[in-house]
Each structure stands twice: as C-alpha cells, then as structure tokens.
C-alpha positions in Angstrom: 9.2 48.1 -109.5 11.1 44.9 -108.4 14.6 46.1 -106.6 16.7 43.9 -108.7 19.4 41.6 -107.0 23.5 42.2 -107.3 24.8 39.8 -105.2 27.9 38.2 -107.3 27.6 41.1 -110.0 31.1 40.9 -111.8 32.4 44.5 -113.6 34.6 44.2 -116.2 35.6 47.8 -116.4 36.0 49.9 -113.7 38.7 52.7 -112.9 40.3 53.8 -110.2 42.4 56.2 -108.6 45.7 56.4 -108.4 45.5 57.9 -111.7 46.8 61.0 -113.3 42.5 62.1 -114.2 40.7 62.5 -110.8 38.7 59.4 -109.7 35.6 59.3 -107.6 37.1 56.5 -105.2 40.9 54.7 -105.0 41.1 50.8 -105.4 40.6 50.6 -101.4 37.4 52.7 -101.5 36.1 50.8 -104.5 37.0 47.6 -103.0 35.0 48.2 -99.9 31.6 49.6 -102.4 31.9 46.1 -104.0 31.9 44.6 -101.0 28.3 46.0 -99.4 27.0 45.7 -102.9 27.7 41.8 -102.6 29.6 41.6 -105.8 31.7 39.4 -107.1 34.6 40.2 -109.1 35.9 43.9 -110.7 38.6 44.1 -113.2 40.4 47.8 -112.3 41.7 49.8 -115.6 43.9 52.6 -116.4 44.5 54.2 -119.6 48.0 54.9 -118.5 49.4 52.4 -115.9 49.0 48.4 -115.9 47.2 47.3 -112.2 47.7 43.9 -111.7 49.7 44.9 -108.6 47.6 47.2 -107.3 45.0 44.6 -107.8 47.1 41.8 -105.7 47.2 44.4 -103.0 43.7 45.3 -102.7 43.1 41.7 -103.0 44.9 41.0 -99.5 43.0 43.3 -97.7 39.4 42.3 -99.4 39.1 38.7 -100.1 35.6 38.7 -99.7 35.4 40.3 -104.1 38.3 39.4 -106.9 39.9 42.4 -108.3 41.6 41.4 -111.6 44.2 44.2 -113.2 44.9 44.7 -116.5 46.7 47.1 -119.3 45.8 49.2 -121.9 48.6 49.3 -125.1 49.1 53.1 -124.7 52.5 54.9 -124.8 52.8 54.8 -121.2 53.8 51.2 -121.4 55.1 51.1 -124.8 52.3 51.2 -127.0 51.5 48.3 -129.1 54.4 46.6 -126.9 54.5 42.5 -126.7 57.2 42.7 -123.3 54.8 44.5 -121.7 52.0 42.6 -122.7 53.9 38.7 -121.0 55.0 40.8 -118.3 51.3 41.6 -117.4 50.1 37.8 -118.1 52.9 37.2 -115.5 51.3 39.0 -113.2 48.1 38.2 -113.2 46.6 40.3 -115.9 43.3 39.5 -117.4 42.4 42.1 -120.1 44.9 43.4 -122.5 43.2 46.7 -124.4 44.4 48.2 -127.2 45.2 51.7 -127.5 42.4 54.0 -126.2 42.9 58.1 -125.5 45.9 57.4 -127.5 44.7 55.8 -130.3 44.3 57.4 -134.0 40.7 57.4 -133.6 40.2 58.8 -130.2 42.9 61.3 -131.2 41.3 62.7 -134.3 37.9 62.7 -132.4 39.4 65.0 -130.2 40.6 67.6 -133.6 44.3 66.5 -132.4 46.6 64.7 -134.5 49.3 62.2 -133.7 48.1 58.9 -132.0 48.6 55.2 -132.1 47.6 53.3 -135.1 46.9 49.5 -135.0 45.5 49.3 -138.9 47.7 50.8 -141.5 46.6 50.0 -144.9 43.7 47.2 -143.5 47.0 45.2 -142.1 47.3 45.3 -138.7 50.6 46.7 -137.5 53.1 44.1 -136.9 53.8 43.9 -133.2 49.8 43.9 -132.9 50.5 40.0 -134.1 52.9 39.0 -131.4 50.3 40.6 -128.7 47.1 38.7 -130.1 49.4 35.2 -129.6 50.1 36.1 -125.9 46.3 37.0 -125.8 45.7 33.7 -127.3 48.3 31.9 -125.0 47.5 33.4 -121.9 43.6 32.8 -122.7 43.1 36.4 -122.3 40.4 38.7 -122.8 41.3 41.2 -125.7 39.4 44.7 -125.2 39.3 46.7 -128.7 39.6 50.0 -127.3 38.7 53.2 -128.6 39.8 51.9 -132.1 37.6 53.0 -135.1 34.5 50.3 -136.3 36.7 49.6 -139.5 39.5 49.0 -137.3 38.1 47.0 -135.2 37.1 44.4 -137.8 40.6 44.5 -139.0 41.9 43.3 -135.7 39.1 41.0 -134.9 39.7 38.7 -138.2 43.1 38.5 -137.2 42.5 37.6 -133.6 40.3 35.0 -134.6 43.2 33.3 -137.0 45.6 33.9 -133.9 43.6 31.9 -131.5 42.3 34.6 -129.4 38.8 33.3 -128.0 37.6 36.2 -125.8 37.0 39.2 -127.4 35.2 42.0 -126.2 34.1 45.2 -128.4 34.9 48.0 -125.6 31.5 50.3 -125.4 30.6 50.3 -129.1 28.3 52.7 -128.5 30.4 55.7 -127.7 31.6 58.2 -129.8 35.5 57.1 -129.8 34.2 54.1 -131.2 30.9 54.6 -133.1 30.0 51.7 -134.5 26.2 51.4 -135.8 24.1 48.6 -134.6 24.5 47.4 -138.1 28.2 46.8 -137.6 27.6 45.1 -134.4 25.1 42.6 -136.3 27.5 42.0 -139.1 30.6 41.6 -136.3 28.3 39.0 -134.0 27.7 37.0 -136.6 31.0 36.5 -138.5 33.1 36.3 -135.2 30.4 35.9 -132.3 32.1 38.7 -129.9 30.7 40.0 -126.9 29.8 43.6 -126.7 30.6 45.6 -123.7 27.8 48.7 -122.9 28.4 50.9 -120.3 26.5 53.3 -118.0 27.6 56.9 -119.8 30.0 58.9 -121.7 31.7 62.3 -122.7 29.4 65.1 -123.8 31.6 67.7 -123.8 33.0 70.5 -121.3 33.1 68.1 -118.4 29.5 66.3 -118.7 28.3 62.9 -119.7 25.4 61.5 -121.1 23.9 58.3 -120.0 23.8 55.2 -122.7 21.3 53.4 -120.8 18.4 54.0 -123.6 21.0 52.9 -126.4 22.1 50.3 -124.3 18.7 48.7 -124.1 17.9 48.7 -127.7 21.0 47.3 -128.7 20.1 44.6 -126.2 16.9 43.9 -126.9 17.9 43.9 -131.1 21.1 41.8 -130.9 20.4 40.0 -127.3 21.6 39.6 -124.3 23.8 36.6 -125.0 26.6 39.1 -126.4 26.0 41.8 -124.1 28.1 42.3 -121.1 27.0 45.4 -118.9 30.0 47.2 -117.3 30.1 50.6 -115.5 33.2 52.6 -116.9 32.8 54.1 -113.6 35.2 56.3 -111.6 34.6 59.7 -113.4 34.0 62.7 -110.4 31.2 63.7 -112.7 29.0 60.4 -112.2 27.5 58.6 -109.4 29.2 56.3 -107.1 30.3 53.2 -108.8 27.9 51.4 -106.6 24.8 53.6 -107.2 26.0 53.3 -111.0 25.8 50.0 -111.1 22.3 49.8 -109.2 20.2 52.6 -111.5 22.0 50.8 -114.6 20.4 47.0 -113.9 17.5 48.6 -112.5 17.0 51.0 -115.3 17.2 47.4 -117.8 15.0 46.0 -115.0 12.2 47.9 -115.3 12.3 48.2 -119.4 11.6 44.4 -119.4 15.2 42.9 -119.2 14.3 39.5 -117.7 16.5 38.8 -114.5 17.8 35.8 -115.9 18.9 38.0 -119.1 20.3 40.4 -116.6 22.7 37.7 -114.5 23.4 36.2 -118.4 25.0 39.9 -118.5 26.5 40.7 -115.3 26.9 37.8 -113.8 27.4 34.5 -115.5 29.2 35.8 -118.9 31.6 37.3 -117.1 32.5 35.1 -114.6 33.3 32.6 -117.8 35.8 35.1 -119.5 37.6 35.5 -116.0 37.7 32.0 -115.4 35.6 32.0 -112.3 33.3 29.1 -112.9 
C-alpha cells in the first residue's frame, strides 16, 4: 500500500463550527488540520450563514492554506435572494449553493412539507435568473444543492444560457439528491459539469454511511476528469476532517485511482475553479 501524498490538496466543501448543528472542529481548529496535512485551499459552508468573513479572519491568522467562504440560498439569507448573492461576491465569496436542507427535495425526503422550490413547472423561479448572471459575472462556482435530478437539469440548461461556466453537481450520490449514474452520463455530456463526491452521508438516527465504494465506480465509469473529491466533513459522527480526507484518497488509492487521476481531483481541478493557478 503506497501512503498517498496531500500536500496542496484543495476541499471544496467543508463545514465548520460556529454553526447552529454541532461541528467536530471551528474554522480555527480546521484551519490548523489543513495546515499539518499540507493542504492547500478549503472553501468553509454553512447551510444557514454566509462565511466569507469568517473566512477573511481565519485567513489572517493562517496564511500558510486559503480558506474561501461561501453561501447557500436558504431562508436564513433570503432564500433564492440576488442582494444577498452580490453582497457575498463583494466579499469574497466563491460558491453560491442553492437551496439545500431547505429545499423541496430535501424537505419531502425528510416526510416534511414546506421548502424552497427553484423549478416550478420545468421554469426555473424567476429570482433564480438574476442569481445565475451574478454567478456568471462574478465567475463563480454554482453548487446545485440538495435539489432533485430533474431539477437539477432544469437549472443547469439555464445556467449554461446565462453564462455560468463552473458548475458543480453537489454529491449526486446522496439521497437528497439521487441522481443515477445514468443521469450523471446524460448531464456530462450535454453540459460537461463537474461532479462533486464526498466521503459519507445520512443513514438515519444519527449514523452515516460511507460513499467511498459508489464514489469509485462513478469514477472509474464517468472519469476522473469530472470528478472533484470533497469531504463534507465537520459532522461529530465522522472522523476528523483530516483523517477523512486521508482514508478517502487512500481508499481510491489502493482501488487503482492513478495518482495523477487523484491530484486531477483534489488538486489541480480545483485550484482552476478557485482561481488559484
């Protein structure tokens, strides 16, 4: 087994506390495991708060990794709300994602009803537009959320007329989303998106379920080229982000994920969506 290398790893999605769930580390705490693990950037998310200011701060203190913020279009901030969205590009803010715990999907998963709804009669909702053009002006990255497959391809075609160049299918593989690998085949090659696959999710009464095996088909039937790997870590019921990270690239690592397919993943595809190259 070759110990595989994560110096300048980049993490798309990572939360953090503050935070009204319980987090496993605060931005400080996760600051200083990127740091020892050599990466190189993390983008920080909150389903409830933007954190391009807690970012900044962070950012002061640790200069040696980039922490990016971000928001997430849930009715903390609005919703499906364009101010908020240019007030977070003024700030610094490199993902925009749409609705997630909130949205319609997510909601009805959960046998609740209620919930923010971005498609209404395969149309998305009209301040959905105004929010792909800052996207697209602000050369953003737009994360789907935990919108519905059917959704999803909604929003997508539209994104693609509105200019929007990064877009990134949040964890297709989990069960707010659930979209088949036959979707993801039919979305790569109509609108070439990456896909983002990360390390675990809900299985009910407070336990997860690792997505590493899923992961690595999907990888090795689609390829790596519109794969990014992100942890979705911060849950108290997972490892450590930084032991996360490690048994997900070595997990890929010893299933026959080449290293350079691996840095194509973690390293190099991400650092071109956050402008780091």
């Amino acid at each position: 087994m070759n110990k595989v290398d994560l110096n300048g790893i980049i993490d798309l999605h990572v939360h953090s506390a503050p935070d009204v769930k319980p987090r496993s580390h605060d931005d400080f705490q996760l600051a200083e495991q990127a740091v020892k693990l050599g990466a190189r950037a993390l983008v920080i998310k909150s389903h409830l708060v933007p954190t391009m200011d807690r970012a900044k701060l962070v950012n002061q203190k640790h200069p040696e990794v980039r922490l990016f913020g971000s928001i997430t279009l849930n009715p903390p901030v609005g919703g499906i709300n364009p101010h908020a969205v240019e007030t977070a590009f003024q700030l610094g803010a490199k993902t925009v994602w749409l609705p997630t715990v909130y949205s319609a999907r997510h909601r009805q998963m959960e046998g609740k009803s209620g919930g923010i709804d971005t498609v209404v009669n395969r149309r998305i909702v009209p301040p959905l537009k105004d929010v792909l053009k800052l996207i697209a002006e602000n050369n953003g990255i737009l994360g789907t959320g935990h919108l519905s497959a059917a959704d999803i391809f909604v929003v997508v075609e539209e994104a693609r007329k509105q200019g929007v160049r990064k877009i990134v299918v949040t964890h297709p593989e989990s069960y707010s989303v659930g979209m088949t690998l036959e979707d993801q085949r039919k979305m790569l090659e109509q609108y070439g998106v990456w896909f983002e696959r990360v390390y675990a999710q809900p299985a009910g009464r407070g336990r997860y379920t690792t997505n590493l095996a899923v992961n690595l088909q999907a990888i090795k039937e689609l390829g790596y080229e519109s794969t990014i790997i992100a942890t979705d870590g911060g849950q108290i019921e997972l490892p450590s982000w930084s032991n996360m990270l490690t048994e997900y690239i070595q997990y890929l690592s010893d299933h026959g994920i080449t290293a350079a397919a691996i840095d194509r993943m973690t390293k190099f595809t991400p650092a071109e969506l956050l402008d780091l190259t």
